[in-house]
C-alpha positions as CSV (number, residue, x, y, z in Angstrom):
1,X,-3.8,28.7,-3.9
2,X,-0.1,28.2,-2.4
3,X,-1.3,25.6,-0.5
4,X,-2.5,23.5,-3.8
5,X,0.8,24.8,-5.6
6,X,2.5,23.2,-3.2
7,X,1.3,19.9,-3.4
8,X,0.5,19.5,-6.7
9,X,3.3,21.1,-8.4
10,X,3.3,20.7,-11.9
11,X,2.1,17.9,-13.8
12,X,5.0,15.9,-15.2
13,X,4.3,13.5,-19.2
14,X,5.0,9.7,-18.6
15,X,6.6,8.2,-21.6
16,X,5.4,4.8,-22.6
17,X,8.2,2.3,-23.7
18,X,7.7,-1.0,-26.0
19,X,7.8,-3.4,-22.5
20,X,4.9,-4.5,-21.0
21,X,2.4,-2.1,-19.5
22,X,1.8,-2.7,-16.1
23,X,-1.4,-1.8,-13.5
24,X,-2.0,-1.8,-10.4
25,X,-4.0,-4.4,-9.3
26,X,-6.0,-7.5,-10.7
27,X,-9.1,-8.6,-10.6
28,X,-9.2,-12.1,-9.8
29,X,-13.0,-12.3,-10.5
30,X,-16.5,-12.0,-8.4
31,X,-18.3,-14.2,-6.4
32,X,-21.8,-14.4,-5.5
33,X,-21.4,-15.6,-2.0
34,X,-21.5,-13.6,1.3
35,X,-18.1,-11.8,2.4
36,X,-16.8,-13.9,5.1
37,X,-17.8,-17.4,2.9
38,X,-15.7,-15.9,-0.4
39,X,-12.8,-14.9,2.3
40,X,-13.0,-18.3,3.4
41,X,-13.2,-19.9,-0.2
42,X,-9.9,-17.0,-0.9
43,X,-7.8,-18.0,2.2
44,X,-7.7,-21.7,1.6
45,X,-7.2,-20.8,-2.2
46,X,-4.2,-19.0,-0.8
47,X,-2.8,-21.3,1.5
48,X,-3.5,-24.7,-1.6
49,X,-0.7,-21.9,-3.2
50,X,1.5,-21.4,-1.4
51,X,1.2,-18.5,0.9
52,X,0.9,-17.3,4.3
53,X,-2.1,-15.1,5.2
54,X,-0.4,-13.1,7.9
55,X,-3.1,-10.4,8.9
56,X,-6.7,-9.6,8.0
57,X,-8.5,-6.3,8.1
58,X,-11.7,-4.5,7.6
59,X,-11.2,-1.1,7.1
60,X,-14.7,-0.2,6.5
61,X,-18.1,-1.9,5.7
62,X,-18.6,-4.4,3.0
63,X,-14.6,-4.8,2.7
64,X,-12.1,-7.3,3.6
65,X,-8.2,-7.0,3.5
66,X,-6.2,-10.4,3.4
67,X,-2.3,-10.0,3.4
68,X,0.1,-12.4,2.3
69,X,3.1,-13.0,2.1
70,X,5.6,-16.3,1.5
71,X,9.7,-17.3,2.3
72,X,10.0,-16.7,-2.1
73,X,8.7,-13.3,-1.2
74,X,10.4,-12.7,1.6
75,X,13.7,-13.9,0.2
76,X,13.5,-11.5,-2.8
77,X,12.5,-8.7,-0.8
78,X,15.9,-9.3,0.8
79,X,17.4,-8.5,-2.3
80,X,16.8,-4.9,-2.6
81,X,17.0,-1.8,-0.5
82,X,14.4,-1.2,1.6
83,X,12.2,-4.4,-0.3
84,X,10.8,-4.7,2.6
85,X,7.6,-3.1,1.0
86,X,6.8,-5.6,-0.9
87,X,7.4,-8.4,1.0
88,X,3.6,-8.6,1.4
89,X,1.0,-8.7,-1.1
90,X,-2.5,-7.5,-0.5
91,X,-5.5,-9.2,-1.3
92,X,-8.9,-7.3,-1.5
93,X,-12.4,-8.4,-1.2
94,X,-14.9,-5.8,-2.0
95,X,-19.1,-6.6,-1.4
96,X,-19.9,-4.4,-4.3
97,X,-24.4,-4.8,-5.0
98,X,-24.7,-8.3,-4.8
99,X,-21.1,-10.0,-5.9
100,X,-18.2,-9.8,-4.0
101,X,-14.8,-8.5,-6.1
102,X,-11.5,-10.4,-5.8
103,X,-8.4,-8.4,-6.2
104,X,-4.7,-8.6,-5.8
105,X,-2.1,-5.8,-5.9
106,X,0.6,-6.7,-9.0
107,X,3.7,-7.8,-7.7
108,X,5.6,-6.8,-11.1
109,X,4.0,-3.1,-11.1
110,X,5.2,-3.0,-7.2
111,X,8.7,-4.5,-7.3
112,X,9.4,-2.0,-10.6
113,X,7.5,1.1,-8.3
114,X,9.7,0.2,-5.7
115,X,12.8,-0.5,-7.6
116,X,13.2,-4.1,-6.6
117,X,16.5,-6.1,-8.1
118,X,13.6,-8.8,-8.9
119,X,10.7,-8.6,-10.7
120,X,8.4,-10.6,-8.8
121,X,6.8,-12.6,-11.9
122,X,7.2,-15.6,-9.7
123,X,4.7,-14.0,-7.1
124,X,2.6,-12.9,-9.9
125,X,1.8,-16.4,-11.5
126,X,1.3,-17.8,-8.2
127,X,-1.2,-15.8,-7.7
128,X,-2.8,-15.9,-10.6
129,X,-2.9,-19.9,-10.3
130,X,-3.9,-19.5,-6.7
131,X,-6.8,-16.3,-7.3
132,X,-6.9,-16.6,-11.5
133,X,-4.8,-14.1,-13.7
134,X,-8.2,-12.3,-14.5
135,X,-7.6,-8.6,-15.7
136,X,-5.3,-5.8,-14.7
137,X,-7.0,-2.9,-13.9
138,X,-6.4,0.8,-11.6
139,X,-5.3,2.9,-14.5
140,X,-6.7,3.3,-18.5
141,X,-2.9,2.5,-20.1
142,X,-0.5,1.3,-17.3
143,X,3.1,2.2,-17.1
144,X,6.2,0.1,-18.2
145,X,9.1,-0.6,-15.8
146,X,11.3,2.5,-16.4
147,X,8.0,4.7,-16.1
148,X,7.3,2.8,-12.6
149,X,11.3,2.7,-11.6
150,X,11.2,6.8,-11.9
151,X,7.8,7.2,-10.9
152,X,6.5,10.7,-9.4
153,X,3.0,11.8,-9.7
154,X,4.1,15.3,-10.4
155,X,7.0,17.4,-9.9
156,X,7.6,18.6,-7.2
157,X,6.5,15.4,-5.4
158,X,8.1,12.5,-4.0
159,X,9.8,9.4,-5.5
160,X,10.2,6.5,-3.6
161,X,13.6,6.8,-2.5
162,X,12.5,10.1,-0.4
163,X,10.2,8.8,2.4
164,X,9.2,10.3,5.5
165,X,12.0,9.0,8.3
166,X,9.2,8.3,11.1
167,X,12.0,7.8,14.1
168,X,15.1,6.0,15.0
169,X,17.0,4.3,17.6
170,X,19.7,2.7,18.8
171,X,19.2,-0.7,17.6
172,X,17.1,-2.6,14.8
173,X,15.4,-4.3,18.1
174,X,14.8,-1.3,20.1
175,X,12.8,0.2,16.9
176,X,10.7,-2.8,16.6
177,X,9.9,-2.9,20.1
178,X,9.3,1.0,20.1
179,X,7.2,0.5,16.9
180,X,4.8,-2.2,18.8
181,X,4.0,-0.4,21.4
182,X,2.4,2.4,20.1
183,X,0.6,0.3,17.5
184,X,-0.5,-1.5,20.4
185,X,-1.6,1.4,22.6
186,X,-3.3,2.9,18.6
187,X,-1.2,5.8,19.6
188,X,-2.5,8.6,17.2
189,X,-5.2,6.4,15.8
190,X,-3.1,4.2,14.1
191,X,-3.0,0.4,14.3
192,X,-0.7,-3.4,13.3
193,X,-2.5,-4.8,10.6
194,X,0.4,-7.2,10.1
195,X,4.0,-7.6,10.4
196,X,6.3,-9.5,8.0
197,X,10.3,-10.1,8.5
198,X,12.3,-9.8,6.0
199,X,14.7,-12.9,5.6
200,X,18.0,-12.5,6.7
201,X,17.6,-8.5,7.2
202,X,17.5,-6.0,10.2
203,X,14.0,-5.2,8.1
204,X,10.8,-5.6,9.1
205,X,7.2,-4.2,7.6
206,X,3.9,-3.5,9.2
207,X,1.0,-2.8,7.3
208,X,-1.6,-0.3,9.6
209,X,-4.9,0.5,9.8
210,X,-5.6,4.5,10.4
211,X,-9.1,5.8,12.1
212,X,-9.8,9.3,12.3
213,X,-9.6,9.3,16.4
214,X,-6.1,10.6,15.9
215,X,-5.1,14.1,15.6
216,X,-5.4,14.3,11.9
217,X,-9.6,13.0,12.2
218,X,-10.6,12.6,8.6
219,X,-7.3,13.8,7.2
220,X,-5.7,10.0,8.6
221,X,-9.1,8.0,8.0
222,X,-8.7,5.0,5.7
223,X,-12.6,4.9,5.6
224,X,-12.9,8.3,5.1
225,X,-9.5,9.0,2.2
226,X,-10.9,5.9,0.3
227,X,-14.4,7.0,0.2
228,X,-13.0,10.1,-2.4
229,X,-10.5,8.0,-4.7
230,X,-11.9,4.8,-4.8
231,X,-14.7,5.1,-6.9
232,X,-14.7,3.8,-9.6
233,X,-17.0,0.4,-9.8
234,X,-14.3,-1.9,-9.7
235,X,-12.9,-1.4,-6.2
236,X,-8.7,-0.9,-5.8
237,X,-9.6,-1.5,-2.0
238,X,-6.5,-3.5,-1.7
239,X,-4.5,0.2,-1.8
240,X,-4.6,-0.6,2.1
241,X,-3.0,-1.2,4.6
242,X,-0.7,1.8,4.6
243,X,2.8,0.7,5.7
244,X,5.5,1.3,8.1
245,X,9.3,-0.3,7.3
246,X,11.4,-1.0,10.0
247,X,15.2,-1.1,8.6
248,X,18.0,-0.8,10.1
249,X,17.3,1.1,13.5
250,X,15.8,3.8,11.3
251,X,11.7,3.7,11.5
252,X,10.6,4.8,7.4
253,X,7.0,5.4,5.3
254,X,6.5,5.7,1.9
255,X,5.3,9.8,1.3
256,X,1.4,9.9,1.6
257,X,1.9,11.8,-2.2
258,X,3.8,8.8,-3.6
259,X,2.1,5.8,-2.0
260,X,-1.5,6.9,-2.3
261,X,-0.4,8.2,-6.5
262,X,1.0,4.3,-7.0
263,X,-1.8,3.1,-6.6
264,X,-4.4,5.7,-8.0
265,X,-2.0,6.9,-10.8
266,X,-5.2,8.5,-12.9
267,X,-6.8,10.3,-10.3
268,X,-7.3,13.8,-11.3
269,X,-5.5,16.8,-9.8
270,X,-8.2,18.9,-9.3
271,X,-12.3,18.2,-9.1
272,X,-14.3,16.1,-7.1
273,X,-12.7,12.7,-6.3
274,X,-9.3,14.1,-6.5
275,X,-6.2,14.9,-4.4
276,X,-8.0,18.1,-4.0
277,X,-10.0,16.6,-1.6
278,X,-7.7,14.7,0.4
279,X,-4.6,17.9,0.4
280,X,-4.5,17.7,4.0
281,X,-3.4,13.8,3.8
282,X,0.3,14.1,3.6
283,X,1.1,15.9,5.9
284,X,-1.2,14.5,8.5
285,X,-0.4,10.7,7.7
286,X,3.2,11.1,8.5
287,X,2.5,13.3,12.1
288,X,0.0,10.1,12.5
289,X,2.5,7.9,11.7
290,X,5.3,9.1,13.2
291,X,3.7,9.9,16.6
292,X,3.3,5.3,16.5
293,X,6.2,4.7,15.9
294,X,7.5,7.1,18.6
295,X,9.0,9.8,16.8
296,X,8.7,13.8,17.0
297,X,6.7,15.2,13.7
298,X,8.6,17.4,11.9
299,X,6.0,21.1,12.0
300,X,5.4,22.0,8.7
């Protein structure tokens, strides 16, 4: 029972102001064409708009990641400390019976959860001309800005500005080049997805894919973490990649108990399909992590 105390805490109200209640993602809309021709029909819609497709990954059967990113993105990400986050957007497309789901993350609900000085609603009608606005979706109410700006799941757990510190070096460059190698080797199981340069800025973010051959097995699995939140019947697949921000000379994650909560804000403490059932997944996604990106975990 410490253990749970630990990394649950205690559940903390969110207040819900007059602005605009944001979600997570977006569905775009379904298709009833195969996989790869609906990710061929999405990637030319994406390119007709605008952006860059800059990495493409299937973490598991039946699902297809497609990252983007563009220099307006890039640019605003610049803007902010440590925007590097969102300097991608994510792109998910889930075979779900016979249709294939289309889904976006929200660029507003991520630049407010990762206090951007912009809001992104730029990036979030381009997409919506690009993909279609469709309907938000990934909690029952949504948050407004202020809710996402001071966002914790519950106290006791992280906010965004306290992230795991994965490793650093002596220079931005020497990081990078640290940080591709072991994503190259898939030291600890971990693997580049993508990698997007912020414009302008010692800052750089890869997006990785995570298999359970590391040290943490199911505790690190994408496959495996996603097949106990994500299941509900509209899929929030495009949760993944996990990422890993370069800044600086100074190697950074988001906390496993803030980035997985963003984007699964209603997912129930305790129960089946619950953090209960991933409460190894912190801690074993930063040792995973950090071990890539060449640093020493910290021993809990």
């Amino acid at each position: 029972m410490a253990a749970i105390a630990v990394f649950f805490g205690i559940q903390a109200g969110q207040g819900v102001g007059a602005d605009e209640l944001l979600k997570p993602f977006f569905l775009a809309g379904e298709s009833s064409k195969s996989l790869s021709a609906t990710a061929t029909e999405t990637k030319n819609k994406l390119t007709l708009g605008g952006f860059e497709v800059v990495g493409e990954h299937s973490p598991y059967e039946n699902t297809l990641l497609l990252i983007v990113t563009n220099d307006v993105l890039k640019a605003a990400a610049a803007k902010s400390d440590f925007g590097g986050y969102a300097a991608a957007q994510r792109v998910s497309l889930s075979l779900v019976g016979d249709k294939v789901q289309i889904s976006y993350t929200n660029p507003e609900y991520l630049a407010a959860a990762y206090r951007m000085a912009v809001d992104l609603s730029d990036i979030r009608a381009a997409l919506g001309k690009a993909l279609g606005t469709g309907e938000a979706y990934g909690m029952a109410v949504g948050m407004t800005e202020d809710d996402l700006r001071g966002y914790h799941y519950m106290f006791g757990m992280e906010y965004f500005d306290e992230p795991s510190e994965l490793a650093e070096y002596d220079s931005h460059e020497e990081a990078i080049a640290a940080l591709e190698k072991g994503l190259a080797a898939k030291t600890s199981g971990v693997s580049k997805v993508y990698r997007v340069d912020v414009t302008g800025k010692k800052e750089s973010v890869f997006g990785v894919g995570m298999v359970g051959s590391g040290p943490g097995g199911t505790m690190q699995d994408d496959e495996y973490i996603m097949s106990q939140i994500d299941f509900s019947d509209i899929k929030s697949a495009a949760h993944l990649p996990y990422e890993i921000l370069v800044s600086g000379n100074k190697v950074y994650a988001l906390y496993a108990r803030f980035r997985i909560a963003i984007s699964f804000p209603d997912l129930s403490m305790m129960g089946s399909n619950s953090f209960m059932s991933i409460l190894e997944c912190p801690a074993t996604i930063e040792k995973a992590l950090t071990l890539a990106a060449g640093g020493t975990p910290v021993e809990n």
